[in-house]
C-alpha atoms as a printed R data frame, in Angstrom:
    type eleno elety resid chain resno       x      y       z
1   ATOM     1    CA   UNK     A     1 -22.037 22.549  44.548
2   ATOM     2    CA   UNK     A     2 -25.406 22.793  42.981
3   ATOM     3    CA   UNK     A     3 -23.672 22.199  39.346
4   ATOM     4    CA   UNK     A     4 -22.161 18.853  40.982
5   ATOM     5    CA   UNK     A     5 -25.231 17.194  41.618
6   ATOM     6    CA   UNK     A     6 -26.244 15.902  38.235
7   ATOM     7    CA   UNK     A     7 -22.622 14.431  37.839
8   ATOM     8    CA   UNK     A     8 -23.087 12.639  40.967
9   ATOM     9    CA   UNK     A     9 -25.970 11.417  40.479
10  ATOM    10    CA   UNK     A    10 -25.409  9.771  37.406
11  ATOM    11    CA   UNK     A    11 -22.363  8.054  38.800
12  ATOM    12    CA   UNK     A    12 -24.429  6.464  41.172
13  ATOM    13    CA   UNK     A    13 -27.530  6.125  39.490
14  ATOM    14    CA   UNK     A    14 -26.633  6.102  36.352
15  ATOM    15    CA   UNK     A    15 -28.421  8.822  33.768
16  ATOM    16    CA   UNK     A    16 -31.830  7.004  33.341
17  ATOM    17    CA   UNK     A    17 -32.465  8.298  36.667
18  ATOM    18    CA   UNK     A    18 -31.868 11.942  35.355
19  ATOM    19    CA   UNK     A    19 -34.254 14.284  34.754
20  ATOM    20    CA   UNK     A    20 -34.027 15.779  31.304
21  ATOM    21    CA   UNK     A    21 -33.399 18.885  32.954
22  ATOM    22    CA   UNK     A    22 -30.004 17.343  34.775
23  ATOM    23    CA   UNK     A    23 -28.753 15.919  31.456
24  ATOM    24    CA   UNK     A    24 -28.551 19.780  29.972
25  ATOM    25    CA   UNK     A    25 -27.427 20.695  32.702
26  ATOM    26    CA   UNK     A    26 -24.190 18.360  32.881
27  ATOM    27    CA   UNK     A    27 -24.072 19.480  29.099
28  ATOM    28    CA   UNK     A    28 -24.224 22.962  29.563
29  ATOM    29    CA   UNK     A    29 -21.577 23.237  32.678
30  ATOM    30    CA   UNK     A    30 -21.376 26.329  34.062
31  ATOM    31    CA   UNK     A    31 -23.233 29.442  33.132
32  ATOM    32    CA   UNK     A    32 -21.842 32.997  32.233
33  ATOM    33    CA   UNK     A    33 -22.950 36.793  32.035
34  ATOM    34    CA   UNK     A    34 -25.840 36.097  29.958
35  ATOM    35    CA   UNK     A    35 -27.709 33.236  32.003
36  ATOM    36    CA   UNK     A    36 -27.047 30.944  34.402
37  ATOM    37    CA   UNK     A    37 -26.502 26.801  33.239
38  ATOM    38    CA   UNK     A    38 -30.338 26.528  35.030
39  ATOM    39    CA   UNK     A    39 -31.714 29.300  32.713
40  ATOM    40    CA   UNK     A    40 -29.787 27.945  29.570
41  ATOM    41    CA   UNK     A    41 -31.126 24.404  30.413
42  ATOM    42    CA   UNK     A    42 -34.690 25.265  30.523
43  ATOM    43    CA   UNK     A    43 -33.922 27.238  27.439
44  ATOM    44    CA   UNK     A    44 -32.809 24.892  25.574
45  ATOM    45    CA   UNK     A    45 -35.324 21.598  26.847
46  ATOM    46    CA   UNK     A    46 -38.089 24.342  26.144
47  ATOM    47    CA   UNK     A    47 -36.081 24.428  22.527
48  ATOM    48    CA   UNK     A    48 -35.929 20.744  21.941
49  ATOM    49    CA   UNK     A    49 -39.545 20.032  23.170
50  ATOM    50    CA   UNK     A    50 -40.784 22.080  20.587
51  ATOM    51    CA   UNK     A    51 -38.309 21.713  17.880
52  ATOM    52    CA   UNK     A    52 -37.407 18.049  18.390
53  ATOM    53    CA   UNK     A    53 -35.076 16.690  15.582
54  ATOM    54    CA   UNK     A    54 -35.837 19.307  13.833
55  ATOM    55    CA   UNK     A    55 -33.640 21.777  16.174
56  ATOM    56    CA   UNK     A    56 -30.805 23.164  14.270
57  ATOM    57    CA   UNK     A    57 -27.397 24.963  15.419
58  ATOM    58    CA   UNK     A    58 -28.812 28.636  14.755
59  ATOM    59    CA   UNK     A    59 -31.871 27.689  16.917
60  ATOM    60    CA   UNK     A    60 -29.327 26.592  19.738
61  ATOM    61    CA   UNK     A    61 -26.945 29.742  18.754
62  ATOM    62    CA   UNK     A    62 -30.016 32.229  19.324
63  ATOM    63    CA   UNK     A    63 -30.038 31.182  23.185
64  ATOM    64    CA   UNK     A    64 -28.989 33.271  25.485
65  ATOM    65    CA   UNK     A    65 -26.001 32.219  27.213
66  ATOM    66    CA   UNK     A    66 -24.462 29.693  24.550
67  ATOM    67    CA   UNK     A    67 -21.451 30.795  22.679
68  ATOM    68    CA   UNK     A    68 -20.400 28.793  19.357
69  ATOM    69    CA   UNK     A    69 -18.131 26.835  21.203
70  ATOM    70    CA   UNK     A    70 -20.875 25.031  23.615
71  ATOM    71    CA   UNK     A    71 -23.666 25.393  20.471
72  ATOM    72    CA   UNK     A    72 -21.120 22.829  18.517
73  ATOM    73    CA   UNK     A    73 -20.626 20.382  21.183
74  ATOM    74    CA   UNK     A    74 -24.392 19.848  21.774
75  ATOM    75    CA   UNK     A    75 -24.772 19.654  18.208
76  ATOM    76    CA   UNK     A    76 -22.158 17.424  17.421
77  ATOM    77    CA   UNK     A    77 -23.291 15.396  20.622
78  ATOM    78    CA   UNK     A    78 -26.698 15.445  19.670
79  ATOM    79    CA   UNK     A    79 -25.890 13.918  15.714
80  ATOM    80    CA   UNK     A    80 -23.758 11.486  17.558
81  ATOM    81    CA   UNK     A    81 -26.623  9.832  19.382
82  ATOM    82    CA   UNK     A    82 -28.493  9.928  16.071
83  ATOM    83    CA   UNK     A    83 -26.080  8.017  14.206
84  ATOM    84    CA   UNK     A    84 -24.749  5.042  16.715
85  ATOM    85    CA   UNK     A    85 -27.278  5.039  19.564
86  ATOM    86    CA   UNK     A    86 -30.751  5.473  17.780
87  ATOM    87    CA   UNK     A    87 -31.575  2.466  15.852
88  ATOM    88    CA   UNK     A    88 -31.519  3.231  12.437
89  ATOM    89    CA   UNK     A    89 -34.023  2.968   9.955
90  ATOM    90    CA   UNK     A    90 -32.318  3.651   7.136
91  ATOM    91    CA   UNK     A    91 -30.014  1.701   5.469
92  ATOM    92    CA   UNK     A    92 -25.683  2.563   5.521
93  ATOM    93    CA   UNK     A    93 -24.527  2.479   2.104
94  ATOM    94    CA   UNK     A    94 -20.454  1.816   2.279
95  ATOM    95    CA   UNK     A    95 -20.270 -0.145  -0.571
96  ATOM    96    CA   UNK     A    96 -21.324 -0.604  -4.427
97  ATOM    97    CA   UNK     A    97 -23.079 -3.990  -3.494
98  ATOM    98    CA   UNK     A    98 -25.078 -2.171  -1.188
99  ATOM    99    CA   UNK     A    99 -26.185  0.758  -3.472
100 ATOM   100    CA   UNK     A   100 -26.608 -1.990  -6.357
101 ATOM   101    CA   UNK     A   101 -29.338 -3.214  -3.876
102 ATOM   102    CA   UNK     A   102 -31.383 -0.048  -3.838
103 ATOM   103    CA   UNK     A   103 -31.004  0.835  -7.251
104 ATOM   104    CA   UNK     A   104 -32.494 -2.635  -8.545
105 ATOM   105    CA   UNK     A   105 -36.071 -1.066  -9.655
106 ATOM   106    CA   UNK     A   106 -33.639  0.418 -12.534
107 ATOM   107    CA   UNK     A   107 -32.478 -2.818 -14.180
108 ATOM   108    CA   UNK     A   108 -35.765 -3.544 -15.739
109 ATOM   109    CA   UNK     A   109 -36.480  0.374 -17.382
110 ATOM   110    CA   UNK     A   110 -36.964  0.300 -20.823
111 ATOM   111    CA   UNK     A   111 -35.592  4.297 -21.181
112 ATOM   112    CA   UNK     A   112 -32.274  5.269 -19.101
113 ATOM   113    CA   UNK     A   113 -33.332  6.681 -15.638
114 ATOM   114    CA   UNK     A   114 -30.951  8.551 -14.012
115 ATOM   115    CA   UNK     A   115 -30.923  8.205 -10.639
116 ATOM   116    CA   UNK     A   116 -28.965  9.641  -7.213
117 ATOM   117    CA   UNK     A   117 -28.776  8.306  -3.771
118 ATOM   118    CA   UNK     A   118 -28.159 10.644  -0.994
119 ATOM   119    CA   UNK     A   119 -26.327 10.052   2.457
120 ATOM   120    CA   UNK     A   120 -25.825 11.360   5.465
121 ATOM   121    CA   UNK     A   121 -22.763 11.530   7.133
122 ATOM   122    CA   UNK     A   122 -22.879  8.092   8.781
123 ATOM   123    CA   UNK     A   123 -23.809  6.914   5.151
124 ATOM   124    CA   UNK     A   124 -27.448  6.476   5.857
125 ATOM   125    CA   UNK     A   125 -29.735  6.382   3.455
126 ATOM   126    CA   UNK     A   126 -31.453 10.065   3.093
127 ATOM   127    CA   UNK     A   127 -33.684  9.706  -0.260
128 ATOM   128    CA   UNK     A   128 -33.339  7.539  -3.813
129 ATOM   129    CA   UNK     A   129 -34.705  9.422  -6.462
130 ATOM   130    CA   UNK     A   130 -34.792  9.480  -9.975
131 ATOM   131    CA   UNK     A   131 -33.497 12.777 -11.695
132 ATOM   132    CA   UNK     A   132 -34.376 12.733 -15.197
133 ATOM   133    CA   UNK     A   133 -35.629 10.026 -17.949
134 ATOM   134    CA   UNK     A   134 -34.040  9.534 -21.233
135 ATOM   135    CA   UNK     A   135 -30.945  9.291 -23.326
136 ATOM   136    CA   UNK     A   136 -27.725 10.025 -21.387
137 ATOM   137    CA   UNK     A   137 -26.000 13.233 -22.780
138 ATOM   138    CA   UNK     A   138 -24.069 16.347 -20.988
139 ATOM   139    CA   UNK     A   139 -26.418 18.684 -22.328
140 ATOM   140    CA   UNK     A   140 -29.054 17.024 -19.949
141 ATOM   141    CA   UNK     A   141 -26.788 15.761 -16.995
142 ATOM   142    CA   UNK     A   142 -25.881 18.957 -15.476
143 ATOM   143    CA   UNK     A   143 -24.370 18.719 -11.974
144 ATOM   144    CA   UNK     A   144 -27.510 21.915 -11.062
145 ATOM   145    CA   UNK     A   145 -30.447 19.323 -11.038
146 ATOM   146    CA   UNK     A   146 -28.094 16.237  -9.309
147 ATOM   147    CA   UNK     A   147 -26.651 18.705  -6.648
148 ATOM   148    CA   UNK     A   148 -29.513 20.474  -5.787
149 ATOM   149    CA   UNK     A   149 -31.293 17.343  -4.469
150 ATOM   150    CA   UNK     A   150 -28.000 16.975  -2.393
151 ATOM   151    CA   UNK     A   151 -28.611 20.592  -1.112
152 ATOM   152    CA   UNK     A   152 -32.202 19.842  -0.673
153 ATOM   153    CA   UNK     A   153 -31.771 16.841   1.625
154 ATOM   154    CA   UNK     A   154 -28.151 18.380   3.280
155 ATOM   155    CA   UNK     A   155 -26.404 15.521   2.027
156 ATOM   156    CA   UNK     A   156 -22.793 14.667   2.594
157 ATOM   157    CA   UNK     A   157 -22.297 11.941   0.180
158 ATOM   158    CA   UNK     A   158 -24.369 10.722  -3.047
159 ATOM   159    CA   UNK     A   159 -24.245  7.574  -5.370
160 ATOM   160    CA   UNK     A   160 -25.286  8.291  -8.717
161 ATOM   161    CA   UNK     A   161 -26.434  5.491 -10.961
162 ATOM   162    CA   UNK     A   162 -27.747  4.901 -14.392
163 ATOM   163    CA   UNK     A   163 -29.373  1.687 -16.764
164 ATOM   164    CA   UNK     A   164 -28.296  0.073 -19.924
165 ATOM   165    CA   UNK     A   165 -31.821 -0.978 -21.438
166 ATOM   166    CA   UNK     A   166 -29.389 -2.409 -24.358
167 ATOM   167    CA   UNK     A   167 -27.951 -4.647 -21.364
168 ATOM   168    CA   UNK     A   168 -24.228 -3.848 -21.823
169 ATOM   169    CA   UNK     A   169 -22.638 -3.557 -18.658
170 ATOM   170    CA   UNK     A   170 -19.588 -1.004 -20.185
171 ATOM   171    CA   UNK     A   171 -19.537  2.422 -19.748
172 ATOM   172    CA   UNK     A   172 -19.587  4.486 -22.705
173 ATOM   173    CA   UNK     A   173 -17.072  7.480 -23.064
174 ATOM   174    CA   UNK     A   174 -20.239  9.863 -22.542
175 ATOM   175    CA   UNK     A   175 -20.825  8.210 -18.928
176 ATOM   176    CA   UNK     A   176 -17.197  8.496 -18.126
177 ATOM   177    CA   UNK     A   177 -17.087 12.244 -19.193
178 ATOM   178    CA   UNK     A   178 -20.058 12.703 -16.945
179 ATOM   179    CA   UNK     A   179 -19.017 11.087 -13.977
180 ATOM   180    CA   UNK     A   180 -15.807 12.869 -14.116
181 ATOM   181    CA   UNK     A   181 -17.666 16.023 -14.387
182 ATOM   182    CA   UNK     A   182 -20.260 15.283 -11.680
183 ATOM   183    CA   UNK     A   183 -16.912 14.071  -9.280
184 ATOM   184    CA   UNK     A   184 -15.415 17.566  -9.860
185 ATOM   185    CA   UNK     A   185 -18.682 19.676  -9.107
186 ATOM   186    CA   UNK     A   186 -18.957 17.389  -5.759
187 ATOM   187    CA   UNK     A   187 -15.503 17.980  -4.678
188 ATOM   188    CA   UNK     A   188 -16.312 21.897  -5.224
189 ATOM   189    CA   UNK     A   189 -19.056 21.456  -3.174
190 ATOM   190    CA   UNK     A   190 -18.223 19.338  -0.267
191 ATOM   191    CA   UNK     A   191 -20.599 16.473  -1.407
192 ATOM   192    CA   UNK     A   192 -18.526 13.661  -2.207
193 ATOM   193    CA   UNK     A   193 -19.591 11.433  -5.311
194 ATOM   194    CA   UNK     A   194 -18.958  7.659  -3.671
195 ATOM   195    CA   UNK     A   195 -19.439  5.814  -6.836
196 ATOM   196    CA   UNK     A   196 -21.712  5.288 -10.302
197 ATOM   197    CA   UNK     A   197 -22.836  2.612 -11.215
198 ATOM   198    CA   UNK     A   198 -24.059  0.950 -14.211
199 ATOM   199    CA   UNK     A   199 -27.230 -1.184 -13.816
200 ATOM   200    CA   UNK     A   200 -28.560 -4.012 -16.428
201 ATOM   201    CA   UNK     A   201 -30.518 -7.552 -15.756
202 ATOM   202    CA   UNK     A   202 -27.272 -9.165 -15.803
203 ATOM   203    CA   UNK     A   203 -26.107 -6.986 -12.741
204 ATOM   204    CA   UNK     A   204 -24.013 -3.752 -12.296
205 ATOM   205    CA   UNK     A   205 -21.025 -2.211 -12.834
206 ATOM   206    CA   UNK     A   206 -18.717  0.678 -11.033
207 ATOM   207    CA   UNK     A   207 -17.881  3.190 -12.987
208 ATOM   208    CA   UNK     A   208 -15.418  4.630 -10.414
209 ATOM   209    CA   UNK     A   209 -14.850  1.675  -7.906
């Protein structure tokens, strides 16, 4: 009965009137061998008060009482509310206008800059940074220094993007080669390569779109 009560109180209260400690709980269910769904709540509030965003699935794995199973659902729940109910900061990138946008600072370099957006998996924004300076060749792009930014912020997607201080908005056969290249390291590593583009003071250009 005592497992009931959270339910039915956010059906008639609705669950601003819950105590953090009820929302676990409805979470959480019912409790096993290892703890009770009381003892795994307070666990895991004790968890995310310290932790906060920063709480991960191993920390949630390492309590007693949750099995992979109920780890993933709070997880996945938990990313859920971070992506559609938490107002977002960052901006989505879903399409080349939209990278072209924070990619602009590039159109007026005087070298090539190379540079790399990472996303998330709701296509927010994670970090735009430049990788390397200079002359575009495959003996400096190597999918190590572009991927392990990826790594760094757990990305799921990047945008990779490039300027043409000469203004030409084509791609040469060098920055074909290396996109390819770059799109079959991603694939190998589950980081999908959304586009490249091409970036001059006349505009940009997709490279793959």
């Amino acid at each position: 009965m005592n497992d009931l009560m959270p339910r039915e109180k956010l059906k008639r209260f609705g669950a601003a009137r819950l105590t953090d400690l009820e929302l676990l709980r409805i979470l959480i269910g019912s409790g096993n061998q290892q703890a009770s769904a009381e003892q795994i709540a307070k666990s895991l509030l004790k968890l995310l008060k310290e932790q906060g965003p920063e709480t991960t699935y191993e920390d949630i794995a390492a309590i007693s009482g949750m099995g992979p199973a109920k780890t993933c659902e709070i997880v996945a729940l938990f990313e859920l509310g971070r992506r559609y109910l938490v107002p977002a900061e960052r901006p989505v990138i879903k399409s080349a206008q939209e990278a072209f946008e924070e990619f602009k600072y590039l159109k007026d370099k005087r070298q090539e800059h190379f540079a790399v957006l990472t996303l998330d998996g709701a296509n927010r924004l994670i970090d735009n940074t430049v990788v390397f300076v200079g002359t575009l060749d495959q003996s400096i792009v190597h999918p190590r220094e572009i991927f392990a930014k990826a790594l760094e912020d757990r990305a799921a997607f990047i945008v990779l993007a490039h300027n043409h201080p000469s203004g030409s908005l084509d791609p040469s056969p060098e920055d074909e080669y290396i996109t390819e290249k770059l799109k079959t390291a991603g694939d190998l590593m589950g980081i999908k390569v959304l586009d490249h583009l091409i970036v001059t003071k006349q505009g940009y250009r997709s490279i793959i779109g």
